[in-house]
C-alpha positions in Angstrom: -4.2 8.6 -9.3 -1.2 7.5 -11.3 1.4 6.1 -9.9 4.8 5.0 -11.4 5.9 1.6 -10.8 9.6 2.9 -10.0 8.0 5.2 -7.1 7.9 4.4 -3.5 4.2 4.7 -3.3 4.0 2.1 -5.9 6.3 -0.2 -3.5 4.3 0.4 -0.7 1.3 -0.5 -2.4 3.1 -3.7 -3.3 3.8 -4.4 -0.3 0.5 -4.0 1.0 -1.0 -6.2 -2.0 0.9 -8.9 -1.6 0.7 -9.9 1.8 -2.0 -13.0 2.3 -5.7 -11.3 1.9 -6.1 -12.5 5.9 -3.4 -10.5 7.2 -3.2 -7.6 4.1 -2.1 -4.4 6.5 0.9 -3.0 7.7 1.5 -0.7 11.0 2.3 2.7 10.1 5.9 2.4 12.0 7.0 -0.4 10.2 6.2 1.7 6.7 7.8 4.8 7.7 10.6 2.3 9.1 11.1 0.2 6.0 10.1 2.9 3.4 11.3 6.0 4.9 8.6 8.3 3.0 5.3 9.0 5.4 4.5 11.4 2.0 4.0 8.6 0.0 2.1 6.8 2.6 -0.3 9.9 3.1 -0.4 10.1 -0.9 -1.8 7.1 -1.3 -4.4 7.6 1.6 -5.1 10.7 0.1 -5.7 9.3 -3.4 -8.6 6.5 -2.0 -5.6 3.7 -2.1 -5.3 2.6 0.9 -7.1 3.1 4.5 -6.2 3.6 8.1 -7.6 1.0 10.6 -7.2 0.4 14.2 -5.3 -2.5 15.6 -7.9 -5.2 17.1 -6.5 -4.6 21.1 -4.1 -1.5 21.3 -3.0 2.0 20.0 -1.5 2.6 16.7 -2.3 2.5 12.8 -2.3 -0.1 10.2 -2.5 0.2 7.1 -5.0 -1.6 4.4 -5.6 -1.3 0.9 -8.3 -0.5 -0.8 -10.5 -2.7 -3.9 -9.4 0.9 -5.8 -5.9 0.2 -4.5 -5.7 -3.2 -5.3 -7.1 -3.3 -8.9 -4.5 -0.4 -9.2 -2.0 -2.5 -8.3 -2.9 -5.8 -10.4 -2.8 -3.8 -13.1 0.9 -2.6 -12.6 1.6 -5.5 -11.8 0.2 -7.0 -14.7 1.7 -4.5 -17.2 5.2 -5.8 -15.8 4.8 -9.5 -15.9 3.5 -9.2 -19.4 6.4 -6.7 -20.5 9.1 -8.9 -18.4 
């Protein structure tokens, strides 16, 4: 998949990346709620970048990435500290 660094499923990605590898997921409410684009969300699923997972005790979705999604993102990310 490419993905554009300017694009929301970029940020979610980020977002997703960057959180501490012990805690590295996000519940599906709190991404529609703070990115407002389930599309991108299922995009990304869709493309292999990141995977549902049930929460340890209760209903719901979170969100993980992938090792596809996350050697997608260090390479963004890599591109834009090298060109900043």
């Amino acid at each position: 998949m490419q993905i554009d660094p300017n694009s929301t499923a970029f940020r979610v990605l980020e977002r997703l990346c960057r959180l501490p590898k012990p805690v590295r997921s996000i519940s599906d409410v709190m991404l529609n709620a703070e990115f407002g684009d389930p599309h991108a969300v299922r995009a990304l699923a869709e493309a292999g970048l990141i995977r549902a997972r049930g929460w340890d005790q209760g209903p719901g979705t979170l969100w993980v990435p992938t090792p596809a999604g996350e050697r997608l993102y260090a390479e963004h990310a890599g591109d834009a500290a090298t060109a900043g």
